[in-house]
TIRO-373757 format. One line per field, with one value per residue (C-alpha): residue in three letters; chain; residue number from 0; z, y, x. Coordinates in steps of 0.001 Angstrom, whole numbers. Layout:
residu = (ALA;...)
chaine = (A;...)
num = (NUM;...)
zz = (Z;...)
yy = (Y;...)
xx = (X;...)
This chain:
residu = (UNK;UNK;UNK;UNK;UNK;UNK;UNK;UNK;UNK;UNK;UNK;UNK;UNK;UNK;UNK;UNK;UNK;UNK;UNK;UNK;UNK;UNK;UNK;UNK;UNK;UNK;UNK;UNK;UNK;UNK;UNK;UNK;UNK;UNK;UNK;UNK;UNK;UNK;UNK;UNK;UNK;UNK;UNK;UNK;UNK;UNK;UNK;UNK;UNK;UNK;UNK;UNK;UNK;UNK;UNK;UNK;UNK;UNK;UNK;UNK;UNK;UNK;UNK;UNK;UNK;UNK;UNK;UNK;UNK;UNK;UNK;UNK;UNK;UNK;UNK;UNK;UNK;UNK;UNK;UNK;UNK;UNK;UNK;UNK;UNK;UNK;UNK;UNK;UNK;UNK;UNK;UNK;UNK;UNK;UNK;UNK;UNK;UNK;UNK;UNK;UNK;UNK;UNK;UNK;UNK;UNK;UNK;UNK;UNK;UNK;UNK;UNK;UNK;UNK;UNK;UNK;UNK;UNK;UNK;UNK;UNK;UNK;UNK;UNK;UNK;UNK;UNK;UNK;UNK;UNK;UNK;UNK;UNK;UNK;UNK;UNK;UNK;UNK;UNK;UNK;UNK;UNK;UNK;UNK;UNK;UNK;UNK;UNK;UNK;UNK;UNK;UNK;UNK;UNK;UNK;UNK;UNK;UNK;UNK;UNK;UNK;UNK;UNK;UNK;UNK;UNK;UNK;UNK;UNK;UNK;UNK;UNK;UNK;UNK;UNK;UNK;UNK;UNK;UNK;UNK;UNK;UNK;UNK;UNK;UNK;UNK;UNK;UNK;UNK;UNK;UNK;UNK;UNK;UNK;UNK;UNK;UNK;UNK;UNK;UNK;UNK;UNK;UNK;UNK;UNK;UNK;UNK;UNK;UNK;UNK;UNK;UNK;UNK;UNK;UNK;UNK;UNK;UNK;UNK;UNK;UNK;UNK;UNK;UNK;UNK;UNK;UNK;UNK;UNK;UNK;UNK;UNK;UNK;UNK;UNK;UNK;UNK;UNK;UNK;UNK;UNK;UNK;UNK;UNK;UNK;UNK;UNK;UNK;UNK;UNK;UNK;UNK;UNK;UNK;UNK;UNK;UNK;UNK;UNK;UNK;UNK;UNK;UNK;UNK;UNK;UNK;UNK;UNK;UNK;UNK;UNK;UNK;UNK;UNK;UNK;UNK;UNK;UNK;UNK;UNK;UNK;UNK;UNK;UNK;UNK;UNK;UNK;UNK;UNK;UNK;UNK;UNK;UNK;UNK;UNK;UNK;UNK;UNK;UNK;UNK;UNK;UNK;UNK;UNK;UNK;UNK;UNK;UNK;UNK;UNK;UNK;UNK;UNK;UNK;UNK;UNK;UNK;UNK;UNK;UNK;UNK;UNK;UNK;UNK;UNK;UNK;UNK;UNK;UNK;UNK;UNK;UNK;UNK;UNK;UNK;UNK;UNK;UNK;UNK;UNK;UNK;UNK;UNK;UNK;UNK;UNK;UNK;UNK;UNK;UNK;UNK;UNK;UNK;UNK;UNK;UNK;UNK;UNK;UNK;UNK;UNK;UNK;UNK;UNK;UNK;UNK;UNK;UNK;UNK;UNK;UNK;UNK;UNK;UNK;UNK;UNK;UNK;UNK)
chaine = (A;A;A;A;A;A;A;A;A;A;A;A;A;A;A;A;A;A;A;A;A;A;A;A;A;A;A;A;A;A;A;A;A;A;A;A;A;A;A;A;A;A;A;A;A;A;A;A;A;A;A;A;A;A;A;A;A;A;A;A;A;A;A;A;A;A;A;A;A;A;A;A;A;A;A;A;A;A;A;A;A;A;A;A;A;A;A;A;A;A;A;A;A;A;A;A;A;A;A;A;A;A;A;A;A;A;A;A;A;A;A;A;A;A;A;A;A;A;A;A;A;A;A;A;A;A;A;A;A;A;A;A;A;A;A;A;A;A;A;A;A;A;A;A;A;A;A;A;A;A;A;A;A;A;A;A;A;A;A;A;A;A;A;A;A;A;A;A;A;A;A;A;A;A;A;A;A;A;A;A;A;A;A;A;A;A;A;A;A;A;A;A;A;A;A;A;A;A;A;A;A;A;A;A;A;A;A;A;A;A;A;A;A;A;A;A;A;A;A;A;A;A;A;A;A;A;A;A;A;A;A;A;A;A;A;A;A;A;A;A;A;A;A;A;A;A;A;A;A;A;A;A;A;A;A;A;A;A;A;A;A;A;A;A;A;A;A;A;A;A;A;A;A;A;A;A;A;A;A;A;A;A;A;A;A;A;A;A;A;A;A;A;A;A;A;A;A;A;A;A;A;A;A;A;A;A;A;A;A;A;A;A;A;A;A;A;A;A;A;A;A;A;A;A;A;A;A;A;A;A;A;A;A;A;A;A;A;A;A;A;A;A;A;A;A;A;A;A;A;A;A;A;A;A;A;A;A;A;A;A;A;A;A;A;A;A;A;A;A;A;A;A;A;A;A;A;A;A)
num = (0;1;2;3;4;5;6;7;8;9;10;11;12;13;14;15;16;17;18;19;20;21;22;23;24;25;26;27;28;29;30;31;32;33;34;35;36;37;38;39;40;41;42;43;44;45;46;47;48;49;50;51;52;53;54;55;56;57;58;59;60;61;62;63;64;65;66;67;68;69;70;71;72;73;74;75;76;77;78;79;80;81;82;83;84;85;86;87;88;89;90;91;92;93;94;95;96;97;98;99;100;101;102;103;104;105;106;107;108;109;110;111;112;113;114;115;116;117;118;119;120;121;122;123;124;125;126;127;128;129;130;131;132;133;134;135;136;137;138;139;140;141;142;143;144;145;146;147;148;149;150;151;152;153;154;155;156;157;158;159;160;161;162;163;164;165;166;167;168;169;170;171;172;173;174;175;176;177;178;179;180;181;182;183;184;185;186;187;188;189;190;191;192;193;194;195;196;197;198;199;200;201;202;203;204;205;206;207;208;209;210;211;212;213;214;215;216;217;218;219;220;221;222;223;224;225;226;227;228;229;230;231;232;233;234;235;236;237;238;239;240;241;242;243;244;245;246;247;248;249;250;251;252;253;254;255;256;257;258;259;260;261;262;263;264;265;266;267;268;269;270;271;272;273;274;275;276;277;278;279;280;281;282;283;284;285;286;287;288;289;290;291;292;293;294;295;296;297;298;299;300;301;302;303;304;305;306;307;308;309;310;311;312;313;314;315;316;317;318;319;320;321;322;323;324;325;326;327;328;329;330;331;332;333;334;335;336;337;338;339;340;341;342;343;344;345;346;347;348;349;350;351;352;353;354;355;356;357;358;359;360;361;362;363;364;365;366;367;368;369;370;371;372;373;374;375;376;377)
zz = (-5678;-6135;-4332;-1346;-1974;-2037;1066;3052;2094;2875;6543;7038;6052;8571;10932;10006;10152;14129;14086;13586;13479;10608;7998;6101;5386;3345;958;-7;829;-1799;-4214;-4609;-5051;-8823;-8969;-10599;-7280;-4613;-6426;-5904;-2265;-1084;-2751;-503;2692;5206;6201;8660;7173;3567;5810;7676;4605;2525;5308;3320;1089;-1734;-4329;-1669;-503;-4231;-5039;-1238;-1897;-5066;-4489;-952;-658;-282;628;2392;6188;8407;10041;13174;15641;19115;21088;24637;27713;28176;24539;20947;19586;16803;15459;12266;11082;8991;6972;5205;8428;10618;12713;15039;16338;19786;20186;20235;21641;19477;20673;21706;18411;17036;19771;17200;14261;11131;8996;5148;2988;3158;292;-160;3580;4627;5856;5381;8691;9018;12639;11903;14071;13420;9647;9265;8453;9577;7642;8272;6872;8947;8194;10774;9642;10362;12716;10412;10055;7209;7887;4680;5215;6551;4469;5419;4926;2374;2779;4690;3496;3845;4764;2812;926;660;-1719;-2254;-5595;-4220;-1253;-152;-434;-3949;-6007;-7749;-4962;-5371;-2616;-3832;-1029;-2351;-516;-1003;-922;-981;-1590;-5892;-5663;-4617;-4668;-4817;-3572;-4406;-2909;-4669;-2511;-1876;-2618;448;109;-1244;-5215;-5608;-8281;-8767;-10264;-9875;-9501;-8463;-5318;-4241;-3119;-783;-1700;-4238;-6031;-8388;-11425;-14707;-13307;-12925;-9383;-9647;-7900;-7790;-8483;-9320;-13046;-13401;-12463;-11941;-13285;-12064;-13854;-11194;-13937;-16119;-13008;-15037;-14372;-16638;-15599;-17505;-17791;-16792;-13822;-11140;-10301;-7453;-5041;-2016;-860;1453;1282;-2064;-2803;-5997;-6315;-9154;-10672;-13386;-14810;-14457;-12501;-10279;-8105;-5230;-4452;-1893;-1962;834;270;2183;5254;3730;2357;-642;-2391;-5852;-8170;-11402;-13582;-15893;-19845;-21254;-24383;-24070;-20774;-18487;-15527;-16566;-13612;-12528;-11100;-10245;-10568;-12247;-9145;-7870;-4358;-2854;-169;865;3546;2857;3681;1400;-1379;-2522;-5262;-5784;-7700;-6429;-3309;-2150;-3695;-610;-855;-4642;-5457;-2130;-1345;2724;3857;6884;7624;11301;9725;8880;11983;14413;15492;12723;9000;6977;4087;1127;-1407;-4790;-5766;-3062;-3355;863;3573;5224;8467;9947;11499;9930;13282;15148;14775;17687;21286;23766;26228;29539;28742;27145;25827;23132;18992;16577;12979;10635;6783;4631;4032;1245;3676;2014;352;3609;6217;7435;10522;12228;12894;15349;18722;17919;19828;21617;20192;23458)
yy = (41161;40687;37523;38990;42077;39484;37698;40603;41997;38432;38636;41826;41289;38260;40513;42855;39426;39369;43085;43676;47752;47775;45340;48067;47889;44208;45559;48135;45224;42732;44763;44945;41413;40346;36642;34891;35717;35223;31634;30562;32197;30026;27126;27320;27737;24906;23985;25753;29201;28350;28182;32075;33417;31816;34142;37624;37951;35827;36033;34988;32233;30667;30839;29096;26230;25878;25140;23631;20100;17472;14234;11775;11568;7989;7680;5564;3907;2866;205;-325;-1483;1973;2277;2966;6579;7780;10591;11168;11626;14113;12322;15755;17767;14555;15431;13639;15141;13837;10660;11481;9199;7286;5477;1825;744;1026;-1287;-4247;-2949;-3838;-1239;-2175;723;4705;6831;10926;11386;8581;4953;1835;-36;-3785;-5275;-9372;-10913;-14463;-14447;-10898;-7655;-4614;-1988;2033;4970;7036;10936;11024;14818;15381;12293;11952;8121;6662;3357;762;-1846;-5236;-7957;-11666;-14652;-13299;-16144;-19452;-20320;-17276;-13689;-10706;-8371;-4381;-1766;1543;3626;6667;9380;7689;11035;10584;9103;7001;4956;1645;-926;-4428;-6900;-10340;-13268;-17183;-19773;-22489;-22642;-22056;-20340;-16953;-14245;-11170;-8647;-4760;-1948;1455;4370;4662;814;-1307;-4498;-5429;-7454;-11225;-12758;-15995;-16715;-18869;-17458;-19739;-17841;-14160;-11912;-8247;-5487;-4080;-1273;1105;2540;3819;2406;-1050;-2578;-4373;-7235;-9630;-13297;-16490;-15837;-12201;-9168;-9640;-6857;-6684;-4165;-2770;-1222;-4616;-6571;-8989;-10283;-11066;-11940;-9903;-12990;-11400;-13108;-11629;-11422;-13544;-12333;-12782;-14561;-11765;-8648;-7006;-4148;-3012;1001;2995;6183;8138;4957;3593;26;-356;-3670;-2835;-5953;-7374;-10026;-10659;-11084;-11809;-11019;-7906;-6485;-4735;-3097;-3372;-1265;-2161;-705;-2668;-2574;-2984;-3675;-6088;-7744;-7727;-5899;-3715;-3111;447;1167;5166;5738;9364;11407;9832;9460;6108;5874;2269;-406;-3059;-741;2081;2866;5937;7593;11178;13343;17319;16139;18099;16447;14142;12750;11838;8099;7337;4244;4933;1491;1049;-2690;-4810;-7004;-4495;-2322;-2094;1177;3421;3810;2977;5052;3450;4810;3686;5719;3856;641;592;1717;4512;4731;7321;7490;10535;10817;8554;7912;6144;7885;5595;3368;1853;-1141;-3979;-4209;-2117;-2753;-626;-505;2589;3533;6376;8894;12012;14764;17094;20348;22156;20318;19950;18340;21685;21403;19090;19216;18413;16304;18350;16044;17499)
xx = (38610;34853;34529;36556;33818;31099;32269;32282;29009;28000;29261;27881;23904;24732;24900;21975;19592;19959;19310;15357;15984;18415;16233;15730;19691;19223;17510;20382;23359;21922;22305;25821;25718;25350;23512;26188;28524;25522;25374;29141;29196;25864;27603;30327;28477;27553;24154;23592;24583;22904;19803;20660;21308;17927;16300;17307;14928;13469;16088;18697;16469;15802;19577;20509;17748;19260;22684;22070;23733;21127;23179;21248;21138;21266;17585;18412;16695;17789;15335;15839;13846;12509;11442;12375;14184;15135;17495;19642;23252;25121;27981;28631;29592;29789;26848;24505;21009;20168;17613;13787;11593;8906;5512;5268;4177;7638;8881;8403;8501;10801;11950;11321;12467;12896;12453;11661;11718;9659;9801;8115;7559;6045;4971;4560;1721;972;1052;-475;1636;818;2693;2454;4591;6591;8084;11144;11078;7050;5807;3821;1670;172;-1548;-1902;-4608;-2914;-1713;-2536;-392;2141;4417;5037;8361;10727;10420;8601;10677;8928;9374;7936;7694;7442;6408;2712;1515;1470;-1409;654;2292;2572;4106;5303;5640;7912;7803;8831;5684;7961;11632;11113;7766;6807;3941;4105;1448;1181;-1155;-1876;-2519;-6251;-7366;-8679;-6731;-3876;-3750;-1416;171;1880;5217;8357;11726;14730;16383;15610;18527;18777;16604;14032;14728;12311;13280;11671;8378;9242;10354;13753;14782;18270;17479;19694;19498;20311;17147;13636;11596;7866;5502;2939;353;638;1030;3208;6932;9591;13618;16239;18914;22055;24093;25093;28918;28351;31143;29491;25925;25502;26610;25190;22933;21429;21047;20202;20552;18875;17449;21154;21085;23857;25287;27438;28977;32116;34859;37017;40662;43895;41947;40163;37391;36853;33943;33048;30895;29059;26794;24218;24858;21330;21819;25002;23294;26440;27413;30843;32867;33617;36597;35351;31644;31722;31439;28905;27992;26749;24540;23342;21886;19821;16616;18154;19863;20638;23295;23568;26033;27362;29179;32006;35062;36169;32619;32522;33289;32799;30287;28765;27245;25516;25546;25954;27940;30515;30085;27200;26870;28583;28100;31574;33279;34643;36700;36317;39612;41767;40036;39677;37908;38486;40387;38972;35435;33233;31688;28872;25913;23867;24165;26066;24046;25277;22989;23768;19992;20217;19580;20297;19320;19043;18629;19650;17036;16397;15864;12500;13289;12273;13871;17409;19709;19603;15969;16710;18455;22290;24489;27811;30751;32444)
């Protein structure tokens, strides 16, 4: 009886929000709310209503950031002969926000890595790099100073430790010399060039990830771990499972290092999940991963735990290889892929012309889908 008392109170301050002469009335309605019962009914609510109802008054709006879900959107970017866009995906309520146009100098850009809301960009130019940050939520640039010659033998590798608006940034760039040697460069927010080290490393695999200060990287004998304050490297000898040469991602989790691997079967693929045992130095298969969410592309990779249910040991990959133009849902508990598309993400083009590539993204604290134009399904 008090949640259907709740709920109704709930639809009825709603309705006093679009009424400017009767906001003297919230005051009175949130009252009869006790805060453990505002916190389960906020819980429950979707996006777009958490973000009506943060608009009562400050209590309500604490309690609805609180509990508000913060999955990851898809950031993705559509370039064409008229120019490059960009727009973002819901997977949680399977929502799409329409394409918004970006400035030439995206047209050639490479996307590196996305982390707190923003994106690491690279434009290649005759053995220089240009990199910049990007906020898809603000438009908001960041230039870094360029990096020259960072490798003739294979290409660079980026990773970010945090949001560049931090001082303690630090972007690690890894790239081959020659086929068994390779350097690796970082840049701290606020220095003027960019610092190199030297060191040999058999075969470099997928992405970079950052955890518990140290940058973490797949190689041919297990992990590389690079320290960017001691600027030394060291290679935690544990091999890799090895399933396939191409599609694997490392992702990590409250200092938890995980490999999300595939093997192909009878036709089929599967995915496979495994977390790093420290202390034993081998990778113990999961066959659930705890609730977790998994979020991950080779520019991203993201894990997060809260979900609603049918999101929890789920693994969402965005890769071409898999499919082109939509992100894929894997269920760890069913050991397949799901059959049914959780909506689109990329608008449909009549021309032939068009790429597409994307990463997930941590949306900030203030920002949401619904501040963006959304797509009618219809």
């Amino acid at each position: 009886m008090v949640w259907i008392h709740g709920v109704t109170r709930l639809k009825k301050i709603f309705k006093i929000i679009g009424n400017p002469k009767k906001k003297n009335e919230i005051a009175n309605e949130k009252n009869y709310l006790p805060r453990d019962i505002l916190f389960l009914i906020l819980s429950c609510l979707s996006m777009k209503d958490n973000i009506r109802a943060s608009a009562v008054c400050k209590t309500w709006h604490d309690i609805a950031v609180s509990v508000r879900d913060r999955s990851p959107l898809l950031v993705y970017f559509n370039v064409d002969l008229s120019g490059v866009s960009y727009g973002f995906f819901y997977p949680r309520e399977k929502k799409t926000t329409k394409a918004m146009k970006l400035s030439y100098q995206f047209f050639d850009a490479r996307l590196c890595q996305s982390k707190k809301g923003w994106l690491l960009l690279v434009h290649n130019h005759e053995g220089i790099k240009r990199l910049f940050f990007f906020n898809p939520f603000t438009r908001e640039p960041i230039t870094l100073p360029s990096l020259i010659a960072t490798g003739a033998f294979g290409a660079a590798e980026f990773a970010f430790s945090c949001a560049p608006t931090s001082k303690g940034c630090v972007v690690c760039c890894i790239s081959n010399r020659t086929p068994y040697r390779f350097l690796i460069h970082t840049w701290n927010v606020g220095a003027a060039k960019w610092v190199a080290i030297h060191n040999l490393v058999h075969n470099i695999k997928n992405n970079i990830v950052f955890s518990d200060g140290y940058f973490w990287f797949p190689d041919q004998d297990g992990l590389g771990v690079y320290d960017p304050v001691a600027r030394t490297w060291d290679t935690l000898y544990v091999p890799l499972p090895n399933l396939s040469p191409y599609l694997m991602w490392i992702t990590k989790y409250q200092g938890n290092i995980y490999l999300v691997d595939s093997v192909s079967s009878r036709g089929q693929m599967r995915l496979i999940m495994f977390r790093l045992n420290r202390l034993r130095l081998v990778w113990e298969k999961k066959k659930i991963c705890d609730g977790l969410s998994s979020f991950i592309s080779d520019e991203s990779s993201i894990m997060t735990y809260g979900l609603p249910r049918d999101m929890s040991d789920i693994v969402y990959v965005w890769d071409s290889h898999i499919n082109p133009d939509r992100p894929v849902k894997y269920s760890l508990n069913t050991r397949s892929f799901c059959k049914r598309h959780d909506g689109y993400c990329v608008e449909s083009s009549n021309t032939n012309e068009m790429l597409h590539y994307a990463a997930w993204i941590e949306p900030p604290q203030n920002s949401c889908i619904y501040d963006f134009p959304i797509i009618d399904p219809k």
